[in-house]
C-alpha positions, -999 to +999 in steps of 0.1 A: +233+072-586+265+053-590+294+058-617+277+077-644+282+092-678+291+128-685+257+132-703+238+115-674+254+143-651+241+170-675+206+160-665+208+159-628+208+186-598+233+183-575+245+208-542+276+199-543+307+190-572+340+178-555+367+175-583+389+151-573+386+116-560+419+115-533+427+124-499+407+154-501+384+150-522+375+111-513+370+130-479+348+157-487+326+134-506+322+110-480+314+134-456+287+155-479+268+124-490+269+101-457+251+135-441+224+142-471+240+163-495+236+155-534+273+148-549+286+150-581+324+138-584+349+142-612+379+124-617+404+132-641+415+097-645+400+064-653+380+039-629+401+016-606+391-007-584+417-022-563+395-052-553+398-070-587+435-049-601+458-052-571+482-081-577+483-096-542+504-124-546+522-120-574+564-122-572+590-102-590+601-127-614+563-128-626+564-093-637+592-080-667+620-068-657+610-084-626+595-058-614+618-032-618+619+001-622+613+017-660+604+053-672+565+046-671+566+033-638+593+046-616+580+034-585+581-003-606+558-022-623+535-031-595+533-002-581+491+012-581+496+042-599+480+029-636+484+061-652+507+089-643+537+093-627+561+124-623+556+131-667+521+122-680+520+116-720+503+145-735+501+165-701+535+186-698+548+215-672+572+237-677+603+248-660+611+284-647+648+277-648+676+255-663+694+260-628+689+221-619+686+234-579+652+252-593+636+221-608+606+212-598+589+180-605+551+177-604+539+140-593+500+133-615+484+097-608+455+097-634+429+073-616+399+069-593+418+075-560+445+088-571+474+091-548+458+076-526+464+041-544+503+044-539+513+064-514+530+057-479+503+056-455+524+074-429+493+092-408+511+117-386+490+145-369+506+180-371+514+194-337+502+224-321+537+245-333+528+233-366+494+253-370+515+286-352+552+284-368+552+321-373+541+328-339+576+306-328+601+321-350+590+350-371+591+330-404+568+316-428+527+320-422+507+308-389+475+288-400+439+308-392+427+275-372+448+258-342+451+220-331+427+222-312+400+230-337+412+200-358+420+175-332+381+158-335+386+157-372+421+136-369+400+115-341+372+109-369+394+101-399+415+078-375+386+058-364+372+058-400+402+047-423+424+027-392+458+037-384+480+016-364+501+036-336+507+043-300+513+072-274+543+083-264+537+119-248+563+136-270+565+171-278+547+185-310+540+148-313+505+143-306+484+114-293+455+104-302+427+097-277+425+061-262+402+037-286+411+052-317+447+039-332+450+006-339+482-017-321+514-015-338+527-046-357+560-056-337+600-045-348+616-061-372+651-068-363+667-041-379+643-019-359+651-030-327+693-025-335+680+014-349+664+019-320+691+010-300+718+026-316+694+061-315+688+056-282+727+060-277+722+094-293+692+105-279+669+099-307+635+084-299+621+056-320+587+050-313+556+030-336+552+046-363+512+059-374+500+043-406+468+038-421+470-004-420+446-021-403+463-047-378+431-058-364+395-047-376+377-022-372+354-015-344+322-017-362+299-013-332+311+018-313+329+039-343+301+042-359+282+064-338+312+087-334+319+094-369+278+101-378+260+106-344+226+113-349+224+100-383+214+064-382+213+058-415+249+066-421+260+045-387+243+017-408+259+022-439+293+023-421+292-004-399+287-026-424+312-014-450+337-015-418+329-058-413+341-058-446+375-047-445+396-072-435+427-068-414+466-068-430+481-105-430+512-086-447+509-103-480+514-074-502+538-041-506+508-014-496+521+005-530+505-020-548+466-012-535+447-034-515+423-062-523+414-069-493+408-035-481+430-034-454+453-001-458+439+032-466+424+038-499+398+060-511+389+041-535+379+009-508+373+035-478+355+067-484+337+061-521+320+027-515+300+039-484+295+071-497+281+055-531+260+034-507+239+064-494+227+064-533+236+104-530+266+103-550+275+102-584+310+100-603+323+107-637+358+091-646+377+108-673+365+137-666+392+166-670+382+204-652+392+230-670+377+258-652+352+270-625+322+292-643+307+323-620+270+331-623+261+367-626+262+369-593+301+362-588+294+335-576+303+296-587+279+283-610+298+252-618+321+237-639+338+230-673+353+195-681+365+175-712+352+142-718+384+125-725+368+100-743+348+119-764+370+151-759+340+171-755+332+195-736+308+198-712+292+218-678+275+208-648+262+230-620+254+230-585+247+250-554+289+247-544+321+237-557+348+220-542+385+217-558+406+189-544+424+178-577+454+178-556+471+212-545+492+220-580+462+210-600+436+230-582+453+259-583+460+256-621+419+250-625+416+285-607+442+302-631+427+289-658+393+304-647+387+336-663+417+355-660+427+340-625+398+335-603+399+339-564+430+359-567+421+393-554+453+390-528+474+384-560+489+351-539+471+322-559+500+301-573+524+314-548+545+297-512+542+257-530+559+238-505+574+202-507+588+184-481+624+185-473+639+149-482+675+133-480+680+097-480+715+076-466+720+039-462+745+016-449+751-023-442+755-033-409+777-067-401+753-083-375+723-085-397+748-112-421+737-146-427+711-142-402+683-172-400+659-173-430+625-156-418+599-135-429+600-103-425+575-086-450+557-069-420+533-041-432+550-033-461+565+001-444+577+018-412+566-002-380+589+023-361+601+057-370+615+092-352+601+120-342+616+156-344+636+157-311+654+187-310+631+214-306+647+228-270+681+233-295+667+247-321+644+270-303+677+281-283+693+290-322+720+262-321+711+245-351+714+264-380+679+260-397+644+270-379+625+234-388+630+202-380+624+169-394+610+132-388+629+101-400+620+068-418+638+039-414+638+003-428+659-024-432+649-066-430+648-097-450+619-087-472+611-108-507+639-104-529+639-083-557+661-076-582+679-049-565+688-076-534+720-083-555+723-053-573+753-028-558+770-050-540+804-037-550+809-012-528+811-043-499+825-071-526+853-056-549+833-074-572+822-109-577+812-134-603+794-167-604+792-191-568+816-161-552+784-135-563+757-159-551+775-170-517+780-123-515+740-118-523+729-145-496+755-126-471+746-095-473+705-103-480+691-086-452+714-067-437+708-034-454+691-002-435+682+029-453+671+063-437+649+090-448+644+125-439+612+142-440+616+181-430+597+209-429+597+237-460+593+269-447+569+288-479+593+319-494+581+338-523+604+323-551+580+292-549+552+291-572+539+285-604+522+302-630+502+294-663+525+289-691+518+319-720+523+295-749+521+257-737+490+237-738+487+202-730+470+177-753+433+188-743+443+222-753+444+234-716+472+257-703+498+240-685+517+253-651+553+270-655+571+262-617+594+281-601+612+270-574+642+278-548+655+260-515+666+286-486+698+278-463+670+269-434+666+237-456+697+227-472+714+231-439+686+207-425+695+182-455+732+179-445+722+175-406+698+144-417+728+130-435+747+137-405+726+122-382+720+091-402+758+080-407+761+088-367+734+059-365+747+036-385+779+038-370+767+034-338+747+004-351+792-008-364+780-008-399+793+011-426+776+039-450+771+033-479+787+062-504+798+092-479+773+114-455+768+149-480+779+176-458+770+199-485+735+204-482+726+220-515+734+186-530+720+164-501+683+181-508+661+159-529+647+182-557+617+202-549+582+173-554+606+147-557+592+134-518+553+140-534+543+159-509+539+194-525+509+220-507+505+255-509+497+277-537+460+287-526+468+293-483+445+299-458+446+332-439+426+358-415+423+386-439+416+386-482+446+407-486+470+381-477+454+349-482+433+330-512+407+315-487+393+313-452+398+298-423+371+272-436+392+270-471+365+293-487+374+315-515+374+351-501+362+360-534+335+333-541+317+323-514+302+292-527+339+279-541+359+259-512+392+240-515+397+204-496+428+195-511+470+206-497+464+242-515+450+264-484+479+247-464+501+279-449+529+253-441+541+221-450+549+208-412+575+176-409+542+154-408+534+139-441+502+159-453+479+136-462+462+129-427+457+166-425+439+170-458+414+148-445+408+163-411+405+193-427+384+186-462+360+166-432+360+201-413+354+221-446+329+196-456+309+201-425+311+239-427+293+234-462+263+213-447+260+238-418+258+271-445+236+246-465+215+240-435+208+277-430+206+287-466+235+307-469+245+285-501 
């Protein structure tokens, strides 16, 4: 058992084949094998191993360009993501529109892990409104399952990956139970003037959740927690948790890990899961569709060897799709003529969250003392949604609400430390430009909105009639439209964010956007993009179950963002993995009693 071949796969039973190696699918495998089921994985990208690939101490002027940001690499050149990025060589989409307010833009990262490698780490539980938005305002979809059946699973996937965080009692803001987060890494300055300034305005800045490890793991007592009653998996994971080491804030998180110490499932969920010998993965391995038995039920699989560019098919007892929402739902439209799409709603309410960004330079961060402030890399505060009394009274103009990011700090310069400096300078050349770029390093904050979409039914995306990417699958065609409940929430968080950082006396940078149509960042631009297959209590309205199983395949479950009903202010990836955990352990109970 290990990383295999395609044709080594061909010759092995397995009960389960997860597609997908993230958030979802890292997960679900994890889960599966650590408690005695047979796994088969496939990964539509290549191996990766941040141990030995993640440059951990390299600088900017090592890299070309210094590091900067080019076409292949948008996030810049160390950023994790080895192959993919918002257009993929050989792999197009197709737009719906030419309106550029109906673009969408799909976000692929072709590697063991995938997102996982890059991504934030922000770990925020959804609330209990979040699971019932319907129920609150009439709009949008309530989810079949509450908090409260998902609470243990955010406990477990706390405890098992480490978050750093603290409680605060806050409304829709949950808190974990005692023992589980991790202590928050202290302000940086520029936090502590935020917070103040918000504090003037009634916006709370608290810790922020993120899956860094400040300290390590508990080893002894997680353990039993995450696999009680299974000592063979407490074993397993106790001693994969000694070896992750906690942050010492060397490296930008985008970058992957060597040392194990942020969130990866590529260092967190496949290693032990590999260890239990019960699980096998094929890289380059690209699904094209789910085969049914006679039966109707899944049989298996259909991938391309994109090596070889052969085909080939593996079976086993279930299948589980968490190639990431968009890319699960194109493996189902590819099936036959649309499989698990009785309800007619597979490809339909995609969801991305609402973004807007705004930043400013504030005077009393100039010339500060020389220190270090890499931190962890990201958000060591941020804020909450705070308005819900206001909205649910209809005084703001848009039915969701939003969280915001903030950062600001003397980290390691970069090319963009000098760059724009106009807008403060009038412009400035040679010892006049260096004596500006040492003034103003540091004194920047920027401020990010992340809002809630509410799903309408000009989101979605279809299979293209006539385009085929370069392993002659069928690519999607997107569709996409903002309503007025999120544009108008745009312009508020640009609103908002120049009241802060006047209050902080610093001066925005460009103008606040009151026009929300063009403050919106375009739809999967924030990478954050669910929906397409939701969950729902009856097979006319829904693509799965409450337990993210196919109404129309019982053996055929989904573990990535698809089943997701709404896209809550939270960032999503926390809540894949409580839930592809819960899904997971639904398959072992059916399996358990035969029913699979």
């Amino acid at each position: 058992m290990g990383f295999i071949t395609a044709d080594a796969a061909l010759k092995s039973q397995y009960d389960v084949i997860v597609v997908g190696s993230g958030a979802g699918g890292g997960q679900a495998a994890y889960t599966l094998a650590m408690e005695g089921a047979r796994v088969l994985m496939l990964e539509a990208g290549r191996r990766y191993d941040p141990t030995t690939e993640t440059p951990m101490f390299q600088t900017p002027e090592q890299a070309p360009l210094r590091g900067w940001i080019t076409s292949d690499k948008p996030f810049g050149f160390y950023d994790a993501t080895v192959d993919g990025g918002w257009e993929v060589p050989g792999e197009p989409y197709v737009q719906g529109s030419t309106q550029p307010s109906e673009k969408f833009t799909w976000w692929r990262a072709r590697m063991l892990g995938g997102r996982t490698n890059h991504w934030g780490r922000i770990s925020l539980r959804n609330g209990p409104y979040d699971f019932k938005p319907r129920t609150r305002d009439g709009l949008g979809f309530d989810w079949p399952i509450s908090y409260e059946e998902l609470a243990p699973y955010y406990d477990k996937v706390e405890m098992l990956i480490g978050v750093y965080g603290s409680k605060e009692g806050l409304e829709n803001t949950p808190d974990s139970p005692d023992g589980i987060l991790l202590p928050a890494p202290k302000p940086l300055v520029s936090d502590l003037l935020i917070g103040k300034a918000g504090g003037k305005l009634g916006i709370p800045m608290v810790a922020c959740h993120r899956a860094v490890l400040t300290e390590q793991l508990d080893w002894k007592r997680s353990p039993a927690k995450l696999h009680p009653g299974n000592a063979a998996a407490q074993a397993i994971i106790a001693a994969d948790m000694k070896k992750r080491a906690a942050c010492f804030w060397a490296t930008p998180c985008g970058r992957g890990c060597s040392i194990r110490a942020n969130y990866q499932s590529t260092t967190v969920h496949l290693p032990p899961a590999l260890e239990t010998g019960r699980l096998d993965i094929v890289t380059d391995a690209m699904v094209r569709e789910v085969t049914l038995a006679k039966n109707g039920n899944a049989s298996g699989v259909i991938a391309i060897d994109r090596k070889t560019r052969r085909d080939f098919q593996v079976t086993a007892r279930a299948v589980v799709l968490a190639a990431s929402a968009l890319e699960s739902v194109r493996i189902l439209l590819n099936s036959g003529r649309g499989l698990a799409n009785s309800s007619g709603k597979l490809g339909k309410y995609l969801m991305d969250t609402v973004g807007s960004d705004l930043s400013g330079q504030i005077p009393m961060l100039e010339n500060i003392p020389p220190h270090n402030e890499d931190g962890v890399a990201g958000g060591h505060l941020y804020s909450p949604w705070w308005l819900y009394k206001e909205q649910r009274a209809g005084k703001l103009g848009f039915a969701r609400g939003y969280h915001i990011e903030f950062g600001g700090g003397r980290h390691m310069p970069e090319v963009s430390t000098a760059m724009g400096l106009e807008w403060l300078t009038g412009g400035s050349y040679g010892a006049k430009f260096k004596e500006d770029a040492r003034r103003y390093y540091g004194s920047m904050v920027y401020f990010a909105g992340r809002g809630e979409m509410i799903p309408n039914e000009h989101s979605y995306c279809e299979i293209d009639p006539v385009i085929k990417d370069k392993w002659g699958i069928p690519v999607l065609r997107f569709h996409w439209k903002w309503s007025e409940h999120e544009t108008r929430q745009a312009a508020h968080m640009q609103k908002t964010f120049a009241q802060i950082i006047e209050a902080m006396g610093g001066r925005v940078q460009g103008r606040a956007e009151t026009d929300g149509t063009k403050a919106i960042a375009a739809g999967g631009s924030i990478i954050h993009e669910v929906g397409g297959a939701i969950m729902g209590d009856n097979a006319r309205d829904s693509v799965v179950n409450k337990w993210c199983q196919a109404w129309d395949v019982k053996n055929l479950f989904l573990a990535d963002g698809a089943p997701f009903p709404s896209n809550a202010d939270k960032n999503p990836t926390l809540t894949i993995m409580a839930n592809a955990w819960r899904v997971a352990d639904h398959i072992l109970d059916r399996m358990r009693r035969k029913e699979l």
